[in-house]
C-alpha positions in Angstrom: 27.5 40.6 -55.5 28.3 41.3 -51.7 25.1 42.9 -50.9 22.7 40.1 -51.9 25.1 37.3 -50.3 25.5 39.6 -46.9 21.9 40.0 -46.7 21.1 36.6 -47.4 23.9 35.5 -44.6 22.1 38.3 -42.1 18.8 36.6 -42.9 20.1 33.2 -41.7 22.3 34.3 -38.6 18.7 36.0 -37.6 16.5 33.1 -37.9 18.6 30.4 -36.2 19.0 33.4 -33.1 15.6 34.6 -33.0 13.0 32.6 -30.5 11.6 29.1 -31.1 7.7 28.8 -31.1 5.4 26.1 -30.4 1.9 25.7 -30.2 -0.1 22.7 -28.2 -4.0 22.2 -27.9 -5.9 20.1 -25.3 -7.8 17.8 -27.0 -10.9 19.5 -27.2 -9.1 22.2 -29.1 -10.7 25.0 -26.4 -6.9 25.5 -24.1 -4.0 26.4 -26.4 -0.4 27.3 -24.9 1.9 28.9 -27.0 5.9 27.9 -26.1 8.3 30.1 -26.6 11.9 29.0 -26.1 14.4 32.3 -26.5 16.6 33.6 -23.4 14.3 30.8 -21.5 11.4 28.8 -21.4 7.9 31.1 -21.6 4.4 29.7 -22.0 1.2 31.6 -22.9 -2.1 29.7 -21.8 -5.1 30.7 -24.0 -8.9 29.8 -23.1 -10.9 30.2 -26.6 -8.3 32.8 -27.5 -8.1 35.1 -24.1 -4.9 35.0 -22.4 -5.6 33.2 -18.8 -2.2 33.3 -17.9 1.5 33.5 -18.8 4.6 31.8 -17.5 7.9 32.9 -17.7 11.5 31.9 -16.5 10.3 28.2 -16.2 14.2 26.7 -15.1 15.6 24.4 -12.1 18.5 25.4 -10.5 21.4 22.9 -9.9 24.8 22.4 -8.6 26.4 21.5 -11.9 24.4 23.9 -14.1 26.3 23.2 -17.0 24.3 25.1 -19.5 22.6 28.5 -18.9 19.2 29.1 -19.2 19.7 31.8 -21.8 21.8 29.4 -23.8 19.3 27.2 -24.5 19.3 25.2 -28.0 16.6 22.9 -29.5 17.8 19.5 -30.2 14.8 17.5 -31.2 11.2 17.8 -30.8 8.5 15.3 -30.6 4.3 15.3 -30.3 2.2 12.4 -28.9 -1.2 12.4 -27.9 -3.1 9.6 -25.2 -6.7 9.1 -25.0 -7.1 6.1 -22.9 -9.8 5.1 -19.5 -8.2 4.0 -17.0 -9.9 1.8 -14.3 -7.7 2.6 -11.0 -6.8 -0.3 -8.4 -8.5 1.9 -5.4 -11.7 3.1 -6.5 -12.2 6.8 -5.4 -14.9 9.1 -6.6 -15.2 7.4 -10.0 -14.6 3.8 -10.9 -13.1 4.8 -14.2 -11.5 8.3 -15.5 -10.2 9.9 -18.6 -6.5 10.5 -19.3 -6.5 12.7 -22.3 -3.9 15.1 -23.3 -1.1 16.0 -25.8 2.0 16.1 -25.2 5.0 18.2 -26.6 8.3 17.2 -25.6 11.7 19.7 -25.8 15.4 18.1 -25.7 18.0 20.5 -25.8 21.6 19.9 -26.3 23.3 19.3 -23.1 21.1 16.5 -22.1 18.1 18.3 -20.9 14.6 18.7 -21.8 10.8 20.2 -20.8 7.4 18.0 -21.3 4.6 19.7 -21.8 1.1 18.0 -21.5 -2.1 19.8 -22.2 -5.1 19.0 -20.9 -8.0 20.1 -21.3 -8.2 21.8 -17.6 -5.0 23.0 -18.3 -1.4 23.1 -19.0 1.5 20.3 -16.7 5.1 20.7 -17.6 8.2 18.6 -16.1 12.0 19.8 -16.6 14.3 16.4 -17.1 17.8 15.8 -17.7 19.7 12.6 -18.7 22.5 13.0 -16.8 24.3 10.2 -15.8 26.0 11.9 -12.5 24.0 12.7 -9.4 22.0 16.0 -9.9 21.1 18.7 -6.4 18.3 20.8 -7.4 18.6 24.0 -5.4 15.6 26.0 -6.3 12.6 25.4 -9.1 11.8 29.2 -10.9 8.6 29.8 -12.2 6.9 33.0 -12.7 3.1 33.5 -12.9 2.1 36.6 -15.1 -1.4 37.7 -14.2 -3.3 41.1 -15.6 -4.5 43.3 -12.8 -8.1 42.6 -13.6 -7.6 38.8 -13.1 -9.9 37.8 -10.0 -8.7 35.3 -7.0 -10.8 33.1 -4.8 -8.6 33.2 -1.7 -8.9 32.3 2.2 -6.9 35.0 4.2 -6.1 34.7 7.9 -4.3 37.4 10.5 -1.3 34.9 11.5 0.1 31.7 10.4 -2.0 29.8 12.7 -4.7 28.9 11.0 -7.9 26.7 12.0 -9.0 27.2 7.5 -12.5 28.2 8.7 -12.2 31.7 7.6 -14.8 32.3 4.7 -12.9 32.5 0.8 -12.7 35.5 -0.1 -13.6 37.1 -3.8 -11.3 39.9 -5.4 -9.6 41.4 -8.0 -5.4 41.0 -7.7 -5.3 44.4 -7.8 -7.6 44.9 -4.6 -5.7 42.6 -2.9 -4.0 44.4 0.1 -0.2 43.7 0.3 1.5 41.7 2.8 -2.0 40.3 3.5 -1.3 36.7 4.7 -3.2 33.8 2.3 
């Protein structure tokens, strides 16, 4: 009778620790990011299935951090999706646009919370809090994760001063000399 009732507990305890997963589309179904809240915020960008890109350690750094990144806890989630024109006051390059995307939003308890909007050019995220007191941000983190073989269009340049004439430059990450300035 303690077997059945201890594995049963074990079973529990390990799904309420174990990661959160979430998975958002852009509206023409061809961009998916795949969330994964665990010991932090990570997100997977997927172009008709191949991995493009991966962040990881998505977090802001403040002077009351009250509650640890790797402490996060899912509170509510909620989905909404927009697909309006919009006709802007100053008329740029087009006299109307497209705002389409879906959006995923993330509270966690301790009154804050990650949007994520996908597009379908890509993936926008915002970190939020709803704290009543004032709020220093000392440092955004976000890491990209790219695969060696991933190839960069890039201007480089031998010092800081820089007239941006210099031709762009096509390479691999991997062939990319280190320390060169970009």
């Amino acid at each position: 009778m303690k077997k059945p009732f201890l594995l049963t507990a074990l079973a529990f305890i390990f799904l309420f620790t174990s990661a959160q997963k979430y998975e958002l589309s852009s509206p023409d179904q061809n961009v998916i990011a795949e969330i994964e809240i665990k010991q932090g915020i990570f997100a997977t960008i997927k172009k008709r299935g191949n991995v493009a890109i991966t962040l990881e350690n998505i977090s802001i750094e403040t002077g009351n951090d009250i509650q640890a990144v790797s402490s996060l806890k899912v509170q509510k989630i909620s989905r909404s999706s927009v697909n309006e024109i919009v006709k802007p006051e100053i008329r740029e390059k087009a006299e109307t646009f497209l705002n389409a995307f879906n959006e995923l939003e993330i509270r966690f308890r301790g009154n804050h919370g990650i949007t994520f909007r996908m597009f379908n050019e890509g993936l926008a995220y915002r970190l939020s809090t709803s704290m009543k007191d004032s709020l220093t941000i000392y440092r955004e983190n976000l890491d990209l994760c790219f695969e060696a073989s991933d190839m960069a269009r890039f201007q480089s340049t031998p010092t800081f001063n820089s007239s941006y004439e210099t031709p762009y430059e096509h390479l691999s990450l991997s062939a990319i000399e280190k320390g060169k300035i970009m």
